[in-house]
C-alpha positions in Angstrom: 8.3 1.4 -5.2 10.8 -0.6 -3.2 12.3 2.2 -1.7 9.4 4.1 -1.0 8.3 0.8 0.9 11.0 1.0 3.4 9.6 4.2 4.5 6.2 3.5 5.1 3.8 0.5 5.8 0.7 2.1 3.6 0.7 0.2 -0.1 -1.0 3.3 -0.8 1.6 5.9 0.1 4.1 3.6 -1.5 2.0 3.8 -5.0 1.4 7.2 -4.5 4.9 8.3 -4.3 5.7 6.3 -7.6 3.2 8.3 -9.0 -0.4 6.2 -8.6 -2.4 8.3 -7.2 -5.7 6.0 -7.7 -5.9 2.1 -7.7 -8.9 -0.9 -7.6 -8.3 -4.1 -6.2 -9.0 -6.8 -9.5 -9.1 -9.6 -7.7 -8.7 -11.9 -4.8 -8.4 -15.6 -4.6 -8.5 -17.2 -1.3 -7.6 -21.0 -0.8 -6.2 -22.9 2.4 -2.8 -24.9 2.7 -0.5 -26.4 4.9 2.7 -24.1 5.8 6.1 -24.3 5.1 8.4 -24.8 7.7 9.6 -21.0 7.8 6.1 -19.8 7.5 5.2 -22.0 10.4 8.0 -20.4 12.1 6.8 -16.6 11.4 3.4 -17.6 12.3 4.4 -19.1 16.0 2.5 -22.1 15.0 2.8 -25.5 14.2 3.8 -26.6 9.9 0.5 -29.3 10.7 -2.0 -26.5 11.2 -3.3 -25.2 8.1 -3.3 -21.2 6.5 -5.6 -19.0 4.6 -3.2 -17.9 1.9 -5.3 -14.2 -0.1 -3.3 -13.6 -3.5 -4.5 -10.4 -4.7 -3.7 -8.5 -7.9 -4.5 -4.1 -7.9 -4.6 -2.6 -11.2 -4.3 1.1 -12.4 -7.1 3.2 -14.0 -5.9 1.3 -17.4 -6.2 -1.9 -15.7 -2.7 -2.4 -15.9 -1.3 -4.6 -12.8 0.5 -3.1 -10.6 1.0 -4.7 -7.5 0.2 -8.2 -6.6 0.4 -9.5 -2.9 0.2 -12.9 -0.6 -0.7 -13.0 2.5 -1.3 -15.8 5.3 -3.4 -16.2 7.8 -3.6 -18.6 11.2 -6.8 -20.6 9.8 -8.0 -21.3 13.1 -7.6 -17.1 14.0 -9.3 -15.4 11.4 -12.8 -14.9 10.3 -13.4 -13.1 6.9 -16.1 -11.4 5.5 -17.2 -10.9 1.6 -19.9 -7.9 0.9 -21.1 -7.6 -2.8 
């Protein structure tokens, strides 16, 4: 998976060449924090400004994990959007 990550950008195509060809998101927690200094740095912003950090865990048909990501967000730049 690592390799085939280096290739492309898509978590899907990744998967998919490691031989997933169908996933589902299980969950996604979303909570606020202040950065670190070297995400501060990444981010262009200042390590006082808080982040929207999304952990979020995709499973397998059997529901077995099989990828879990982190991501962070500028608080102040981003608007999200939860549909049922």
């Amino acid at each position: 998976m690592r390799n085939a990550l280096k290739t492309t950008a898509s978590i899907s195509e990744a998967l998919r060449s490691a031989g997933i060809d169908n996933y589902a998101r299980r969950s996604t927690t979303v909570s606020s924090r202040l950065p670190t200094s070297r995400e501060a740095r990444l981010l262009h912003q200042s390590q006082s400004r808080p982040v929207i950090v999304s952990k979020a865990v995709n499973v397998d048909d059997d529901e077995t994990p099989i990828e879990f990501g982190v991501t962070l967000f500028m608080a102040d730049r981003v608007r999200l959007r939860f549909d049922n």
